[in-house]
N, C-alpha and C positions, 0 to 999 in steps of 0.2 A: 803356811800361815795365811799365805794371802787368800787360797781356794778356801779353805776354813772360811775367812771374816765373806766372801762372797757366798757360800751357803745361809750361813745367819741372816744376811741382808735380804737375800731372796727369797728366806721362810720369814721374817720380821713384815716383810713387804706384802706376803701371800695371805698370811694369819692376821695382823692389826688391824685391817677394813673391815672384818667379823666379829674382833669383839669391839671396838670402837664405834661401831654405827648402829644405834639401836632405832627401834621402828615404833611408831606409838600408831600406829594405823588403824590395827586390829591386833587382836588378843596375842598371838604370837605366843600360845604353853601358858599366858598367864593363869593363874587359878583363883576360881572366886572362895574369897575371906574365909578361912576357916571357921566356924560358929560350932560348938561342943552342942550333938543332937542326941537325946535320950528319950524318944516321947512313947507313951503306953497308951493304946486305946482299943476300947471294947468294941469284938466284932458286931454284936450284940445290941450292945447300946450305942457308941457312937460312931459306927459305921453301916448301921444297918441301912441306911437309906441309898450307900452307894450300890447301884445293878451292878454285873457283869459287864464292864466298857466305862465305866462312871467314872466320876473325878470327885475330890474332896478337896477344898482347900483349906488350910491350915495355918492362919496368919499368925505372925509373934515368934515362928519355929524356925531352924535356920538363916539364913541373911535374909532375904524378903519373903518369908513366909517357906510354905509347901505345899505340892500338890499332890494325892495320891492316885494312881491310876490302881484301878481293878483290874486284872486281867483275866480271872477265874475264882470259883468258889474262894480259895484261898492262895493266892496270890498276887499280893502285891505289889506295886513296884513306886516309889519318893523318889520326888526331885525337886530341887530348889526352885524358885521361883526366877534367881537372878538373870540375866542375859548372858551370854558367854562371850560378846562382842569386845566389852568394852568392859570388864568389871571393875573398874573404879568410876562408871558411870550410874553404878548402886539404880538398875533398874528393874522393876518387877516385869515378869511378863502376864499377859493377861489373858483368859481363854477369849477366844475366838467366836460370837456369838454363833454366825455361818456355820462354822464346822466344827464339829463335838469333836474334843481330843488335842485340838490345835491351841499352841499358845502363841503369840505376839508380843514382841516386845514393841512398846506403844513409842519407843524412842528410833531405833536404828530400821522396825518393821522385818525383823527377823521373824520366821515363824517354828516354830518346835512340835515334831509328834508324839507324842505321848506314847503309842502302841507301837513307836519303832525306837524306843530305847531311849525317847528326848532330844533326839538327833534333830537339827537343823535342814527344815522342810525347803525354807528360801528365805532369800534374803543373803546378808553379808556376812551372817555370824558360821564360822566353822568346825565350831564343839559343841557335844550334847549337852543339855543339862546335866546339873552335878546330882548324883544318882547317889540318894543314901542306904542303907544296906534296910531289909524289912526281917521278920521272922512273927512265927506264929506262934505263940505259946498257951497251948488252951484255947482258951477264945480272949487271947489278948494278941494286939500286932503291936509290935515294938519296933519301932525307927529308930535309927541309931549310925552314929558315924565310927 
């Protein structure tokens, strides 16, 4: 009995500092706010102005908006606007005048690339943007979670 209650104490002791000490530092798995995405738009009409490499942004859609990247004839690739630092710091990122593709959040100065999946270019933030699924139907692209 006694090696028993010395087991428990020694896994109580090892295991309680992991879940009892949380970190509010950085993002740590957190995920930004789910928002229900369903958006429909013409390749045609209102996407015709993004080239091959282009960005679209798309305020009002997701938590702070979206941005579309183009990456060829037909495909595309949505991702949220918000920062992955900090998301309860509800911040938009902003493109980059200097560099096409590049976004910044104007708070923490993370940077995000667009033609590498949203990934975090620099700065402190350590998750891509949140990536919404696309698909081509005819000549309609539909964003969608």
């Amino acid at each position: 009995m006694r090696k028993f209650l010395l087991i428990i104490s020694v896994l109580i002791i090892l295991i309680l500092p992991g879940l009892v000490t949380p970190s509010c530092d950085t993002n740590q798995g957190q995920i930004i706010p789910y928002v229900q995405v369903d958006l429909y738009l013409l390749l045609y009409a209102d996407l015709a102005d993004v080239g091959i490499g282009g960005t679209k942004l798309i305020p009002g859609e997701g938590v702070n908006g979206i941005v579309l990247y183009r990456e060829s004839d037909l495909l595309f690739y949505a991702y949220d606007l918000t920062c992955t630092l900090w998301p309860e710091h509800d911040e938009a990122v902003v493109e980059d005048p200097a560099f096409f593709g590049v976004f910044e959040c104007p708070d923490c100065g993370s940077t995000y690339l667009l033609m590498n999946g949203g990934e975090p270019n620099s700065g402190p933030a350590r998750y891509p943007l949140v990536e919404y699924h696309t698909s081509i139907q005819g000549d309609v692209l539909h964003v969608y979670n």
